[in-house]
C-alpha positions in Angstrom: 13.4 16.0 3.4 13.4 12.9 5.4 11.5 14.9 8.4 8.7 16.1 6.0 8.2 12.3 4.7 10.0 9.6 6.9 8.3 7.2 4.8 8.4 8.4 1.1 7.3 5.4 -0.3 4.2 5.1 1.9 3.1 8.8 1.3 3.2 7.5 -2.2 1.4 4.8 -1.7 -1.6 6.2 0.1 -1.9 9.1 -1.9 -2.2 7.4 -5.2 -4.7 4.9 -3.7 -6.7 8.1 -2.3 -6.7 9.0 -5.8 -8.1 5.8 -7.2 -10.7 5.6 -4.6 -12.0 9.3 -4.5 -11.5 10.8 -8.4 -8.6 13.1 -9.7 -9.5 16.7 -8.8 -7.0 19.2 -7.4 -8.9 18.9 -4.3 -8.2 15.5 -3.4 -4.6 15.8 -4.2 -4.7 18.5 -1.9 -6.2 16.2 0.8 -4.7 12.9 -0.6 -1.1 14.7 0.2 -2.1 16.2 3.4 -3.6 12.9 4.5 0.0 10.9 3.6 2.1 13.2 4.8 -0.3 12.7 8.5 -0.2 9.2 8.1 3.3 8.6 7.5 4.3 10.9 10.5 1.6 9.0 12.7 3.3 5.9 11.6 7.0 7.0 12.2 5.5 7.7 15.9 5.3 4.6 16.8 9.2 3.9 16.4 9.2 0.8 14.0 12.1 0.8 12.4 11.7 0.1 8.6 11.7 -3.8 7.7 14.3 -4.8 5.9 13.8 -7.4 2.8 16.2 -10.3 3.3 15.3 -12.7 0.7 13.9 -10.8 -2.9 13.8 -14.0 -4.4 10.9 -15.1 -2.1 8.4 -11.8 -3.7 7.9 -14.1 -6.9 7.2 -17.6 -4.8 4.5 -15.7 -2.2 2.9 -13.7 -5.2 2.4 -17.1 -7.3 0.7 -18.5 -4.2 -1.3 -15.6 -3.4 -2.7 -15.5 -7.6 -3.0 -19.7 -7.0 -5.1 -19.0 -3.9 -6.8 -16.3 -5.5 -7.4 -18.6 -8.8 -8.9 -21.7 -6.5 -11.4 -19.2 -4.3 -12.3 -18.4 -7.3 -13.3 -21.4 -9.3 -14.3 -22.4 -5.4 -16.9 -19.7 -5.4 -18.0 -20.4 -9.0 -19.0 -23.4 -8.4 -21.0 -22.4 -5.5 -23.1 -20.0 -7.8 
């Protein structure tokens, strides 16, 4: 199974998002799994070895800054309009 999807994850990933972009029909889950399964042997091609999370505690911290950066560009751009 790992040689048919070296990154499971990933072909998740990319096939749900072609969903959201392009409509649920059986055609583009066709092509939304074809188009993962591509992408995630193109990207175990280049060698990379999977990242490894050292510190889960810093996912909360870095999202709460990213949604306070998000908040002030925001009220930034608001203010402009």
């Amino acid at each position: 199974m790992r040689a048919l999807l070296p990154y499971p994850l990933l072909a998740l990933g990319l096939a749900v998002m072609w969903l959201l972009l392009s409509g649920f029909s059986r055609g583009q889950a066709v092509l939304a799994v074809l188009a993962a399964i591509a992408a995630t042997h193109a990207f175990s091609a280049l060698g990379e070895v999977s990242p490894r999370i050292r510190r889960w505690l810093a996912i909360p911290e870095l999202f709460g800054i990213v949604l306070w950066d998000i908040l002030v560009s925001n009220i930034a751009v608001a203010r402009i309009i």
